[in-house]
C-alpha positions in Angstrom: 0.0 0.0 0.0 2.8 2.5 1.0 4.3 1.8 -2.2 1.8 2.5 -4.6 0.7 6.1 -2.3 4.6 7.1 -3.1 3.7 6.4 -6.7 0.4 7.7 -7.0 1.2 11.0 -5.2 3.6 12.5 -6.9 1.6 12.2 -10.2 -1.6 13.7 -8.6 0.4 16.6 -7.6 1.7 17.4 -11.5 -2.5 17.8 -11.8 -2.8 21.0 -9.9 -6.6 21.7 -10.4 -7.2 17.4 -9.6 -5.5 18.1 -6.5 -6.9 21.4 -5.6 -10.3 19.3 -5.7 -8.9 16.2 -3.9 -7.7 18.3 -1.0 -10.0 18.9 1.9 -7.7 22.2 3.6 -10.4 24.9 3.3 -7.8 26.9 4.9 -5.4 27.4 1.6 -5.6 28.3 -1.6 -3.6 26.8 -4.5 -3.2 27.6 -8.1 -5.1 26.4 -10.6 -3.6 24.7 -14.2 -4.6 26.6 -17.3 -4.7 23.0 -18.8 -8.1 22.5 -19.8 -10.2 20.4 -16.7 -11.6 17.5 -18.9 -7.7 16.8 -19.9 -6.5 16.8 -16.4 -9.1 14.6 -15.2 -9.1 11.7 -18.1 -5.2 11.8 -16.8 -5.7 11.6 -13.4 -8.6 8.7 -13.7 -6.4 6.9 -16.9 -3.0 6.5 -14.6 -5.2 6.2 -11.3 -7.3 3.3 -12.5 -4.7 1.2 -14.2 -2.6 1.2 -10.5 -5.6 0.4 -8.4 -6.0 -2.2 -10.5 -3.0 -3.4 -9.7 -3.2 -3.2 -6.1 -6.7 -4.2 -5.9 -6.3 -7.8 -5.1 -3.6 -7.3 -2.2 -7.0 -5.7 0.1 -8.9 -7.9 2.8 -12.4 -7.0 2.4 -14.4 -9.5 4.2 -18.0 -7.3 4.3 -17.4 -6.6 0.5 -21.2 -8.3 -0.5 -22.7 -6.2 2.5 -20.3 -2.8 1.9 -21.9 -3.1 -1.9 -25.1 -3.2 -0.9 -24.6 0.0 1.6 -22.3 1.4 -1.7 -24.7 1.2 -4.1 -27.3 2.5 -1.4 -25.3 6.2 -0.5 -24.8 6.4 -4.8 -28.5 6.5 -5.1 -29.1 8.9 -2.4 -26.5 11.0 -4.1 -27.8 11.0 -7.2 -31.4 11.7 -6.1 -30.9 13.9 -3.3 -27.0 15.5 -2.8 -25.9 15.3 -6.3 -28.7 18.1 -7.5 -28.2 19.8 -4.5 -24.8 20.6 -4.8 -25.1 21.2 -8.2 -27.7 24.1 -7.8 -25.4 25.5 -4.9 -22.4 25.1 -7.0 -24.5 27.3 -9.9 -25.9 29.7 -7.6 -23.5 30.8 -5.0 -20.4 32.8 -5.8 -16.9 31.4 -5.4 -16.5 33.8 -2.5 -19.0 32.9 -0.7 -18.5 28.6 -1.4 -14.6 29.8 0.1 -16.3 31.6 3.0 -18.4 28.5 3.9 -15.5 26.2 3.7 -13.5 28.3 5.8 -16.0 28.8 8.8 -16.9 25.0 9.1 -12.7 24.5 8.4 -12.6 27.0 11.3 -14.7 25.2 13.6 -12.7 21.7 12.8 -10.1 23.5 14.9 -11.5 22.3 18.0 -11.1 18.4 16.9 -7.3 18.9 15.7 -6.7 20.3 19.1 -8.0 17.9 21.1 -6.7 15.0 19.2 -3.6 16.5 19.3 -3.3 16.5 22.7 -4.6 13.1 23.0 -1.4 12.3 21.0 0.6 14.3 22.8 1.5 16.9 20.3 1.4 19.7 22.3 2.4 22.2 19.5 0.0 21.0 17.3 -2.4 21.8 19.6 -1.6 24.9 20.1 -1.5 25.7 16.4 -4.9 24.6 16.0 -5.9 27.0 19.2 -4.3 29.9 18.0 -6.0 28.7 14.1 -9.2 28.9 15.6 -8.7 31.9 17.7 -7.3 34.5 15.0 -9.9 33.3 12.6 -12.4 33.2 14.6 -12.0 36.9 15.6 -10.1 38.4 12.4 -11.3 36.1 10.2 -14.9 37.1 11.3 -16.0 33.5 12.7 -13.9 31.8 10.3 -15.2 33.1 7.1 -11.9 34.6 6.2 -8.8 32.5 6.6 -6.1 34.5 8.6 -3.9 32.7 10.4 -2.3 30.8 7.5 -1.1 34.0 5.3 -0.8 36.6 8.5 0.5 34.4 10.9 2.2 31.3 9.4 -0.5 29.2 11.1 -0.9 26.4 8.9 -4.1 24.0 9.3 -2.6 20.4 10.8 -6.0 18.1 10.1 -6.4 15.4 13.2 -9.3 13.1 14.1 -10.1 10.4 16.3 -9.3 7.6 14.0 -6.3 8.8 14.1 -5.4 9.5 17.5 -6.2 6.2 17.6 -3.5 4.7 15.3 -1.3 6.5 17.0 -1.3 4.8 20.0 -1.4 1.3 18.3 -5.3 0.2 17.4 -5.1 -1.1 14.1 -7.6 0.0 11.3 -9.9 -3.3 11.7 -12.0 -4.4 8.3 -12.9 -1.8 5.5 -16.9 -0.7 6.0 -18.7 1.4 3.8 -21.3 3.6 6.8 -24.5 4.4 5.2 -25.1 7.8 4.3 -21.4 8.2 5.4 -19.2 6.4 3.0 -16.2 4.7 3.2 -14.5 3.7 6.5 -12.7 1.3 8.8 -14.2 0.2 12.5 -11.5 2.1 13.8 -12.1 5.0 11.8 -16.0 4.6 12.4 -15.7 4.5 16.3 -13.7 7.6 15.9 -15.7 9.4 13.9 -18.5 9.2 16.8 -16.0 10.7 19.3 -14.8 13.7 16.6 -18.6 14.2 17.0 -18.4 15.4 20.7 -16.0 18.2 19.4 -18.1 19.3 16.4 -19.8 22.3 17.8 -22.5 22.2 14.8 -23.7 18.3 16.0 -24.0 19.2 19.4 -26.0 22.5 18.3 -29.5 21.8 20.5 -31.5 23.8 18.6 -32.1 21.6 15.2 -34.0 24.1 13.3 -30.4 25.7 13.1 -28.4 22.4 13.4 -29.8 20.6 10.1 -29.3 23.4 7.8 -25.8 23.6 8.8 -24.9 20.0 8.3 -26.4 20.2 5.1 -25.0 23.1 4.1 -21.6 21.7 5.1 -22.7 18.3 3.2 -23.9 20.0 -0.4 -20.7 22.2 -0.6 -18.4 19.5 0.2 -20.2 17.2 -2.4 -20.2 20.1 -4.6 -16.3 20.3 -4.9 -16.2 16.9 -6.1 -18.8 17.7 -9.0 -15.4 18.3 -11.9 -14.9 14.5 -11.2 -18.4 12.6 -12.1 -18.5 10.4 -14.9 -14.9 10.9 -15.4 -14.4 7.4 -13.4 -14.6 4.0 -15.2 -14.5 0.4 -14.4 -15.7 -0.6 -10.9 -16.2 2.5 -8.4 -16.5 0.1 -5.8 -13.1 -0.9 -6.0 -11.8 2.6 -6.8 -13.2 4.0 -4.0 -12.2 1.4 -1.6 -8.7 2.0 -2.6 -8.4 5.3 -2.4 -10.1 5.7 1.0 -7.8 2.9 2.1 -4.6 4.6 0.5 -4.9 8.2 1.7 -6.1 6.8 5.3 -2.6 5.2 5.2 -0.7 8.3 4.1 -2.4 10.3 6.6 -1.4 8.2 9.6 2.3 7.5 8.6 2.0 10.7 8.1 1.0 12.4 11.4 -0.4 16.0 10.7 -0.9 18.4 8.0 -1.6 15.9 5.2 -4.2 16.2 2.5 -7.6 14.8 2.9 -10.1 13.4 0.5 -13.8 13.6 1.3 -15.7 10.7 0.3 -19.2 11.4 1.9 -20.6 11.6 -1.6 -19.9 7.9 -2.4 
């Protein structure tokens, strides 16, 4: 697995606008390729799919008939429901103001990278993520404008749960596609419920404010991934599975700071 992340990496990374999309830091900006999109993408899927391939049999699956079912179960619910959703968001609402929701619910995953970090204990870390959240939460107006990076050097170090976990030796457990979720591991799963506890928006009381912000939060995440539908072939199971699995991996061995990928939409 390790090897084919140090292959596949540094290819994603000579597609600047692919991974622009693939990156979940709301927190920094990157520059966009003048290459046209559709060629960057028929790249990125062409090189991506014939290395998963690859790789694909090397995977324990165990729950693959019953993560199918749940698969093909969150696909339909995107097409239906978040797919059209984040489509008409994605028409309607200006690129400032789909930057200025990404940073305030960026801002407010603050308070998880700090307390994971000190359940690792990264103690700078944590205090990087304080001051994050603090200077962005006051000069950034509540997170809309992203501050502490370009002012301050501050640069957003994503940590959850999960792994805080693998830090401290709990292995990832069997691959689990979470309905309505996506893509996890029962590690990964079990943390997600504690990240909850530090997710200010979930533990709102009040849901006629709560629900539109988690699906506001929902459509604009789905709606970055919008450049890349229909542009994968061949089983999106599989390529799913693989990716989730490889970029978990990078992210642990990595420790902090990494890139993220959001799969909620699959």
């Amino acid at each position: 697995m390790n090897t084919l992340y140090k292959t596949l990496i540094p290819r994603f990374r000579s597609l600047p606008l692919v991974w622009r999309l693939l990156s979940a830091d709301p927190g920094i900006s990157r520059p966009v390729s003048i290459l046209p999109t559709g060629v960057l993408l028929l790249t990125f899927i062409a090189f991506l799919a014939s290395s998963l391939s690859a790789h694909a049999a090397s995977v324990t699956d165990p729950l693959e008939p019953v993560n199918r079912v749940t698969f093909a179960f969150n696909r339909a619910v995107d097409t239906v429901l978040v797919k059209p959703l984040a489509q008409s968001y994605d028409f309607i609402a200006p690129k400032p103001v789909k930057r200025g929701v990404r940073n305030f619910f960026g801002n407010l995953g603050e308070l998880r990278n700090a307390a994971n970090s000190l359940l690792q204990l990264r103690f700078g870390a944590a205090v990087n993520a304080v001051g994050r959240f603090a200077i962005n939460s006051t000069l950034g107006l509540a997170g809309v404008f992203e501050v502490a990076d370009p002012a301050f050097g501050l640069v957003r170090e994503t940590q959850d749960f999960g792994r805080t976990l693998a830090h401290w030796g709990v292995g990832s457990g069997v691959y689990v596609v979470l309905p309505l979720i996506g893509p996890s591991t029962v590690r990964d799963a079990f943390g997600s419920g504690v990240d909850t506890f530090a997710n200010p928006v979930v533990q709102l009381e009040e849901t006629n404010v709560k629900d539109p912000a988690v699906a506001l939060e929902t459509t604009d995440t789905r709606a970055q991934f919008l450049p890349l539908d229909g542009a994968i072939s061949g089983d999106k199971y599989l390529f799913v599975r693989e990716m989730y699995l490889q970029y978990r991996e990078q992210q642990i061995q990595g420790g902090s700071g990494n890139p993220e990928l959001a799969f909620e939409e699959f």
